[in-house]
C-alpha positions as CSV (number, residue, x, y, z in Angstrom):
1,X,-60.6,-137.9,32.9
2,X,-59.1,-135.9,30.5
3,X,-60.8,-135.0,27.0
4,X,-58.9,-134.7,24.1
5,X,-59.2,-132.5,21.3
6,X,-58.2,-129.0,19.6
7,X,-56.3,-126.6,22.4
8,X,-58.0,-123.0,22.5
9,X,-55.8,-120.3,22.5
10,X,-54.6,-118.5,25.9
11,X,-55.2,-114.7,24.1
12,X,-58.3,-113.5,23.6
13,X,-58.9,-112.4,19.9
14,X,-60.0,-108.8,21.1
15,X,-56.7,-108.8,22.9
16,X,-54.5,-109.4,20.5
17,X,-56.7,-106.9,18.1
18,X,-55.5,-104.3,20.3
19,X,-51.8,-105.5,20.5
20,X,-51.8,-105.4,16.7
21,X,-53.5,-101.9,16.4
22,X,-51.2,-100.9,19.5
23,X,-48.2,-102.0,17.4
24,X,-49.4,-100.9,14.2
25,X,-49.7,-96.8,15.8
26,X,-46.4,-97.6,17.3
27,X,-44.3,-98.6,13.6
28,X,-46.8,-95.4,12.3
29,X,-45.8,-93.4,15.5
30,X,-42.1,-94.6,14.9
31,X,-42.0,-94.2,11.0
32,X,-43.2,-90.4,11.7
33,X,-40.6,-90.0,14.0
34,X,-38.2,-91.2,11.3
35,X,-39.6,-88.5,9.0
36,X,-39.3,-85.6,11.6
37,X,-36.1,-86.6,12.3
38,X,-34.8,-86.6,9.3
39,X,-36.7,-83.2,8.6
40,X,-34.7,-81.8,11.1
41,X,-31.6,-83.8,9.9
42,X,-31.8,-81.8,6.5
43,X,-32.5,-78.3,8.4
44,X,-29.7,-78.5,11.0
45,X,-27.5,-79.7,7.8
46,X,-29.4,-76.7,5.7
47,X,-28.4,-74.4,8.4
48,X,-25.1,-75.5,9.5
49,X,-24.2,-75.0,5.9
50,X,-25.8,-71.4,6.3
51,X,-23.6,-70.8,8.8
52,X,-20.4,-71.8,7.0
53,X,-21.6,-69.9,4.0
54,X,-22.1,-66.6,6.5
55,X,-18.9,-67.7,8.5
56,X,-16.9,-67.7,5.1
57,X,-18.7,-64.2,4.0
58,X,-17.9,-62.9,6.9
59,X,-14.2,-64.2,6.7
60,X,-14.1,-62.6,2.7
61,X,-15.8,-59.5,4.5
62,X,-13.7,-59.0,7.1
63,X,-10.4,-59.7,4.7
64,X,-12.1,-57.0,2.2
65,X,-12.2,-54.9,5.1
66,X,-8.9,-55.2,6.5
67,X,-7.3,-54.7,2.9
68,X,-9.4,-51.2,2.3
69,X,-8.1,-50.9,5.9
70,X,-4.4,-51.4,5.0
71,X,-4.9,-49.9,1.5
72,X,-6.3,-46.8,3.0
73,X,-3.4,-46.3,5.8
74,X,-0.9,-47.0,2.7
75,X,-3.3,-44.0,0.8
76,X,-2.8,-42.6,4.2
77,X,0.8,-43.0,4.3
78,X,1.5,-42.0,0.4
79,X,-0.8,-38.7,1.4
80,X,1.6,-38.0,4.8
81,X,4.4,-38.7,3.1
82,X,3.6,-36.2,0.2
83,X,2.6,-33.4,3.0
84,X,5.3,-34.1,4.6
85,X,7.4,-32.9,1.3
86,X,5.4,-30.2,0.8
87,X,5.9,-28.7,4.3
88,X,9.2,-29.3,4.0
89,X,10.0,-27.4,0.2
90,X,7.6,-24.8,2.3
91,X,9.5,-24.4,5.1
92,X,12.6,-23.9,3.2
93,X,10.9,-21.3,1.1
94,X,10.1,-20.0,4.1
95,X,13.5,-19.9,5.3
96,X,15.3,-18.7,2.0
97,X,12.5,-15.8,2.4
98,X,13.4,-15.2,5.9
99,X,17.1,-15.1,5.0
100,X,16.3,-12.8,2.6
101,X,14.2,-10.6,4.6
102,X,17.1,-10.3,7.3
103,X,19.6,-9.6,4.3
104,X,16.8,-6.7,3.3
105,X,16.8,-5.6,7.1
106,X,20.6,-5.2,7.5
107,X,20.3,-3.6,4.0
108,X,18.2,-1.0,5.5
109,X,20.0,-0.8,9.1
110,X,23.2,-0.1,7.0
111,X,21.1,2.1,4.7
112,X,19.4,4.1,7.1
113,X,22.6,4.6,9.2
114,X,24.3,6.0,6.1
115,X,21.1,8.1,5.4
116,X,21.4,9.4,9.3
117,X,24.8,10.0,8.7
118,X,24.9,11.9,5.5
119,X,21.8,13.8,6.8
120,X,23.9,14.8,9.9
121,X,26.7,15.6,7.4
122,X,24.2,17.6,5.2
123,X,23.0,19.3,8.4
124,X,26.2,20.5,9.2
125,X,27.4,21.2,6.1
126,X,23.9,23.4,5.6
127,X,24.6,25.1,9.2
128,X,28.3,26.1,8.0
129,X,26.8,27.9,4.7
130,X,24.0,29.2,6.8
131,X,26.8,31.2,9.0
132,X,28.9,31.9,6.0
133,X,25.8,33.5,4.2
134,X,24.7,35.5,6.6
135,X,28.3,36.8,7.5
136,X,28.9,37.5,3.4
137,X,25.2,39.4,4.0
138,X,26.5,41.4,6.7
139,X,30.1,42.3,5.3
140,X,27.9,43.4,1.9
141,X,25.9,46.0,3.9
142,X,28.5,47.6,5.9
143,X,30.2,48.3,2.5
144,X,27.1,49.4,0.8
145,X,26.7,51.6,3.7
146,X,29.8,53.0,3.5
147,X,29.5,53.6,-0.5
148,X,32.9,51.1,-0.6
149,X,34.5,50.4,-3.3
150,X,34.8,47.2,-1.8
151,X,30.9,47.2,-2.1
152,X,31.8,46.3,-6.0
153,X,33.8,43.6,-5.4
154,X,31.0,41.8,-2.9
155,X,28.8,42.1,-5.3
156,X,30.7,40.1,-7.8
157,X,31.7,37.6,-5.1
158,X,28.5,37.4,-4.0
159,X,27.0,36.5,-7.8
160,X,29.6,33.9,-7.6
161,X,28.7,32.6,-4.5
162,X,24.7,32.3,-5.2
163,X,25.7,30.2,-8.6
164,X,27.9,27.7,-6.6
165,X,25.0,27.6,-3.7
166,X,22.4,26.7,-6.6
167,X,24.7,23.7,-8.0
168,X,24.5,22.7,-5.1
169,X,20.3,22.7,-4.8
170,X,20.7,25.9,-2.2
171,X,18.7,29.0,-3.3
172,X,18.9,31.9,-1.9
173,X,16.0,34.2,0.2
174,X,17.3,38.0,-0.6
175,X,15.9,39.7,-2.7
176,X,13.8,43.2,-2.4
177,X,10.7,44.2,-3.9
178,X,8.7,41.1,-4.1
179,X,5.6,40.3,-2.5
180,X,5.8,38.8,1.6
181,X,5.5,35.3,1.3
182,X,5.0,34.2,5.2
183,X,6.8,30.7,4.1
184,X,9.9,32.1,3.3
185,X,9.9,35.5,4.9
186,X,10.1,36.5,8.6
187,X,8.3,39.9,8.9
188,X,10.4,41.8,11.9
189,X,9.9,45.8,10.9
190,X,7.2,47.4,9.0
191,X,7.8,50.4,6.7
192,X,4.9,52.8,6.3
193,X,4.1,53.9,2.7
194,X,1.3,55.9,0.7
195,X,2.5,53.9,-2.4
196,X,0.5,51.7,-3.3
197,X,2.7,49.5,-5.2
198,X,5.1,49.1,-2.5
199,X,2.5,48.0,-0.2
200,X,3.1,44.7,1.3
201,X,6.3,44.2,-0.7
202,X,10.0,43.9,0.8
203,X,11.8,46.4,1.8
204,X,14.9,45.3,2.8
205,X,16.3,41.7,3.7
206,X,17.7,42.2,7.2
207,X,19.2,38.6,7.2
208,X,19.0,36.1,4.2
209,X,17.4,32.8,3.7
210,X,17.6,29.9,1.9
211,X,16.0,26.6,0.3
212,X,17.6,23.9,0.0
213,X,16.4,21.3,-2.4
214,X,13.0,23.4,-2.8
215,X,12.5,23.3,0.5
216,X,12.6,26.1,3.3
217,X,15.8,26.2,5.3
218,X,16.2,29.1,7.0
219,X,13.5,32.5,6.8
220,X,14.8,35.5,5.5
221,X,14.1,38.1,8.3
222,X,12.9,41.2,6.3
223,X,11.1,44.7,6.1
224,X,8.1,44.9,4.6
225,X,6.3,48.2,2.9
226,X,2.9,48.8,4.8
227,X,0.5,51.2,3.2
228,X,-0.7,54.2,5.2
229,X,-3.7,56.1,4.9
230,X,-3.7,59.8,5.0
């Protein structure tokens, strides 16, 4: 026989305390996980805008770069092309200045081959007065010798001739009685004397000399007084 009355329930109550406190750590458990999710919801957003932020710096940065980059090879450029002007007004400086340097050069070549030549004309012509001199000298003593009265008429011609030699710069080495002077006299006889003031002067000139433009041509071979001792 069955009794009737209230039906007890199929859970214990310590049971379903449990359940309750099981399912009340879980919704805590769950709402925490909530929180730390969105946490990290907020950082990765915070940080994925970091990186666009660094991503666009580094995009201005690099730009920046690239136009110092491109505004220094134009700087670059501007500075090559103005070197590049320089050299060039340079090098034709250089070449008007080598231009006239060669100009200078053929100058000279023409110059000095004129010089040579009018030097070898001058030699010549120097040569032909040098024979003609000492010819005149010769002719003058063998009518001196001879007490001539041709001796006269040298001796005029001769003044003559020495006044025409000295327009032309030549000056004469012959005359007697001065002192030896061993850069225009060539000493080939000695004459003894007691005299004193003969001594070491010339005798005679044996062959003439000459100076041409103050400068020593030809020697005059000479005598010279030397003073004897008795």
């Amino acid at each position: 026989m069955f009794l009737f009355g209230k039906r007890k329930n199929s859970v214990p109550d310590e049971a379903l305390g449990r359940i309750e406190k099981e399912a009340k750590e879980l919704r805590i458990e769950n709402a925490v996980s909530m929180e730390t999710l969105r946490r990290i919801e907020e950082k990765t957003q915070r940080l994925e805008e970091l990186l666009q932020k660094e991503s666009r710096e580094r995009t201005v940065l690099r730009e920046h770069r690239m136009e110092m980059e491109h505004t220094q090879e134009r700087g670059q450029a501007a500075e090559l092309q103005k070197f590049g002007k320089e050299i060039g007004r340079h090098n034709m400086a250089i070449e008007n200045l080598l231009d006239v340097i060669e100009e200078e050069q053929e100058r000279n070549r023409s110059g000095k081959l004129l010089e040579r030549e009018r030097k070898e004309e001058q030699d010549r012509l120097l040569s032909l007065v040098s024979v003609y001199q000492e010819q005149f000298w010769q002719m003058k003593r063998f009518f001196e010798e001879r007490n001539d009265s041709w001796a006269q008429q040298f001796a005029l011609m001769e003044e003559e001739l020495n006044q025409s030699m000295e327009r032309c710069g030549i000056t004469p080495v012959d005359r007697t009685g001065v002192m030896v002077d061993y850069e225009l006299h060539e000493v080939v006889q000695a004459v003894d004397t007691n005299d004193t003031a003969r001594d070491r002067r010339v005798a005679e000139i044996l062959s003439p000399g000459y100076l041409y433009q103050g400068k020593v041509r030809k020697k005059a071979k000479a005598s010279v007084y030397r003073m004897v001792l008795k």
